[in-house]
N, C-alpha and C positions, 0 to 999 in steps of 0.2 A: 851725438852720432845718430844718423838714421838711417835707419836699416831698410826699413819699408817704408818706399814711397809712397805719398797720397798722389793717385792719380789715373787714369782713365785704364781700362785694363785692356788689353792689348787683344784680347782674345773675341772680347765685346766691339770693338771699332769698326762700326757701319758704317762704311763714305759711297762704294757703291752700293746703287741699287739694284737688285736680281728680278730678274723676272723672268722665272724658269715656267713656269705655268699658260699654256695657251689660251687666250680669249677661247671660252667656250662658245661653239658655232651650235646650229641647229642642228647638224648633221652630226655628229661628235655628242648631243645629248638622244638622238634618237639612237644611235646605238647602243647608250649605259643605258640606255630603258628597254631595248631589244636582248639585252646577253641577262641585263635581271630577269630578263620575264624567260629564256631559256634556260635559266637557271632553276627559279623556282617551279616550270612546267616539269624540268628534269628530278626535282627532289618529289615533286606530283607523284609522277609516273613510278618513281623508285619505290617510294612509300603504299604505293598501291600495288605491287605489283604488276602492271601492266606492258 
């Protein structure tokens, strides 16, 4: 008698492909480098009292 099957687990079954993620553009990395660098100016200023 068998109780557990051998076989692909149901949970794991990749047939589509996702692609939730946008081609990153030029514009789209100059802003994650414009809100890091306002960020860290911000922890600057915080830290110095200024």
């Amino acid at each position: 008698m068998n109780l557990f099957k051998q076989g692909q687990n149901s949970l794991f079954v990749e047939e589509e492909s996702y692609n939730w993620a946008t081609p990153r553009t030029k514009t789209n990395r100059m802003l994650v480098y414009l809100s890091i660098l306002f960020v860290m100016a911000g922890m600057l200023f915080g830290t110095l009292g200024l």
